[in-house]
C-alpha positions in Angstrom: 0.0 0.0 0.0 1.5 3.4 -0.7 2.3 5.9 1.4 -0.6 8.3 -0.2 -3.2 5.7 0.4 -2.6 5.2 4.2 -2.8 8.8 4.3 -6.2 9.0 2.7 -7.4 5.9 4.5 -6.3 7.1 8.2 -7.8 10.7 7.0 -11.2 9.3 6.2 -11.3 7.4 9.2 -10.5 10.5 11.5 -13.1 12.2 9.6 -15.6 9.3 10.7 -14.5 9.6 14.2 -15.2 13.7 14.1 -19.0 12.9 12.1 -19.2 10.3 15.0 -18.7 12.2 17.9 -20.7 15.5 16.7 -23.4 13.3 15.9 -22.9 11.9 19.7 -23.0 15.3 21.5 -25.1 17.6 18.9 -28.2 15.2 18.3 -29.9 13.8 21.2 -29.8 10.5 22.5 -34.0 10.2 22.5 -34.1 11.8 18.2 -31.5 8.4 17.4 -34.0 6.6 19.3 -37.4 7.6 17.9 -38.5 6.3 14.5 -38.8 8.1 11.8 -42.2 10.3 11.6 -44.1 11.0 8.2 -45.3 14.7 9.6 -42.7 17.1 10.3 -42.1 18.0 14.2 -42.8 21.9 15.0 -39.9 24.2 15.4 -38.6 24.2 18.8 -40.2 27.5 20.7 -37.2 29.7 20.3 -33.6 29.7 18.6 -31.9 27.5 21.0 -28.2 28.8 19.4 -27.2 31.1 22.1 -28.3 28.3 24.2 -25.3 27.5 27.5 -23.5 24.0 26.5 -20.5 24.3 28.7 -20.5 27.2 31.4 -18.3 27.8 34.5 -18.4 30.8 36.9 -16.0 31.6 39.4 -15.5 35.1 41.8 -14.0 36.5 38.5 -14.0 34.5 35.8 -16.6 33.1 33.6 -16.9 31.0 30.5 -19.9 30.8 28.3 -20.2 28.2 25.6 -22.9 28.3 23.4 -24.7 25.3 21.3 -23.6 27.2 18.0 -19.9 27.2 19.0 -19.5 31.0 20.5 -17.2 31.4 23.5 -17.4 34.3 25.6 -14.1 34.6 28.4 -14.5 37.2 30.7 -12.2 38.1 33.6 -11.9 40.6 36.5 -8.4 41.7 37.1 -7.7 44.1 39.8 -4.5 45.6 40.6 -3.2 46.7 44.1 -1.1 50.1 44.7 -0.4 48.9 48.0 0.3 45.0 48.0 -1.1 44.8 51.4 -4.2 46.8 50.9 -7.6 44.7 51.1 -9.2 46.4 48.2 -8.3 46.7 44.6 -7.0 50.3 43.0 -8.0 49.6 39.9 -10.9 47.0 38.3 -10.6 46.1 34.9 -13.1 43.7 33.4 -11.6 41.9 29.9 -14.3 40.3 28.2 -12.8 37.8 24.5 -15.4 36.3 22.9 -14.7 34.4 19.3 -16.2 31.6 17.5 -15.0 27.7 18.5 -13.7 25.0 16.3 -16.2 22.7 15.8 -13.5 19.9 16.5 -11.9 21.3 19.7 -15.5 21.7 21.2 -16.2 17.9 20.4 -12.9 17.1 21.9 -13.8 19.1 25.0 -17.0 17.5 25.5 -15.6 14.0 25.2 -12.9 14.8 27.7 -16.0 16.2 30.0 -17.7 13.2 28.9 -14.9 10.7 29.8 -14.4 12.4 33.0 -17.5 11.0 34.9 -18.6 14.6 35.4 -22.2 13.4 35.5 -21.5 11.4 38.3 -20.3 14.2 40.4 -22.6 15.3 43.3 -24.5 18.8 43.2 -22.7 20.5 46.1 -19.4 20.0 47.4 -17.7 22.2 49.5 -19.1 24.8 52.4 -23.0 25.1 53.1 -25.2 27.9 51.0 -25.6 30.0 54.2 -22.1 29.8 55.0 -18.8 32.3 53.5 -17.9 31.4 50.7 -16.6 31.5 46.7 -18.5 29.4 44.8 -17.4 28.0 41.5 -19.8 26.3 39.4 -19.3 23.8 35.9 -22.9 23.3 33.8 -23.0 20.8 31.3 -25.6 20.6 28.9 -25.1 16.9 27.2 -27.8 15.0 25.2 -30.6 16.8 26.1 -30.0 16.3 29.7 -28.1 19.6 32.4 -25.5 18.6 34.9 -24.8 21.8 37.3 -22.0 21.1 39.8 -21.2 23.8 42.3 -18.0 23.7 44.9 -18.1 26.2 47.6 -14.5 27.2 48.5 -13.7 27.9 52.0 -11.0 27.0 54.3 -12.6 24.4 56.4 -14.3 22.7 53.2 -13.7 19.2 51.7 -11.2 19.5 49.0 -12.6 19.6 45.4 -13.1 16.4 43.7 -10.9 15.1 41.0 -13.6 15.3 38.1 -14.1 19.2 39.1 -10.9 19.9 39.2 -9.9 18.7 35.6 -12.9 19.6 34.0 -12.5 23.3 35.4 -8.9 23.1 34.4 -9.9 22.0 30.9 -12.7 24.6 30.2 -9.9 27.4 32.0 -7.3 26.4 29.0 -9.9 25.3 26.3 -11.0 29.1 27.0 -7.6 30.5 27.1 -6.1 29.0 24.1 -9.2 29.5 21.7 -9.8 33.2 22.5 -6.1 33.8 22.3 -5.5 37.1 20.4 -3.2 36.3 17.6 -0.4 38.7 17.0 1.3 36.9 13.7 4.1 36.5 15.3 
């Protein structure tokens, strides 16, 4: 077989695995399912594009992932004049928002996916009426919303693995696709 040929064949095969997996996480487990109807199913009640597929919020960062691939990162940096002060001298909210690769949001919901994020509890961490920083991961996955808050505080349970690297994920997924590029 020629060099040329494997080429072509392991292309076409990746390509099958990409078709797979969007077909996995974009149509719903319950349309596979259903037979097919002769009359048409109404339009769904409003344009569900916009609509959250991957979000996280933290004190002063949150991600926004939307079922048509927009990604909105927006962070609160504040700057101290006096590095022992207690509140900030200066605010700045930086907001990057940009269109996804279709193929690095399939590979982030398969990691979320492979993860066992949807086994994770609902609350982990301090108590609702307690002091806290609470960072929340929602997943929106075959029709179906996984919200997973952890309360930070000193005397709280540590966060569990699962949160930790799908936070970590969305953080550089985020990061790296709402990158300004210089040309350099």
């Amino acid at each position: 077989m020629t060099s040329s040929c494997r080429t072509l064949i392991h292309l076409c095969s990746s390509l099958s695995a990409v078709i797979f997996i969007i077909l996995l996480f974009v149509i719903p487990a319950t349309t596979l399912a259903a037979p097919l109807k002769a009359v048409p199913m109404p339009p769904p009640p409003h344009d569900n594009g916009d609509e959250p597929l991957v979000s996280y919020t933290a004190p002063f960062h949150q991600i926004l992932l939307t079922r048509n691939f927009k990604i909105t990162n927006t962070e609160q940096i504040s700057e101290y004049a006096n590095p022992v002060a207690a509140a900030p001298s200066k605010t700045v909210t930086v907001t990057k928002s940009t269109q996804a690769d279709i193929v690095d949001v399939m590979q982030l919901l398969l990691f979320i996916r492979e993860s066992d994020f949807d086994r994770l509890k609902d609350l982990y961490g301090g108590n609702a009426d307690e002091r806290g920083y609470p960072y929340s991961i929602v997943v929106q996955d075959s029709g179906t919303v996984k919200k997973v808050v952890y309360r930070s505080r000193p005397d709280a349970e540590a966060r569990p693995k699962a949160f930790s690297q799908v936070e970590n994920r969305i953080i550089e997924f985020a990061k790296k696709v709402t990158e300004i590029k210089t040309g350099e």
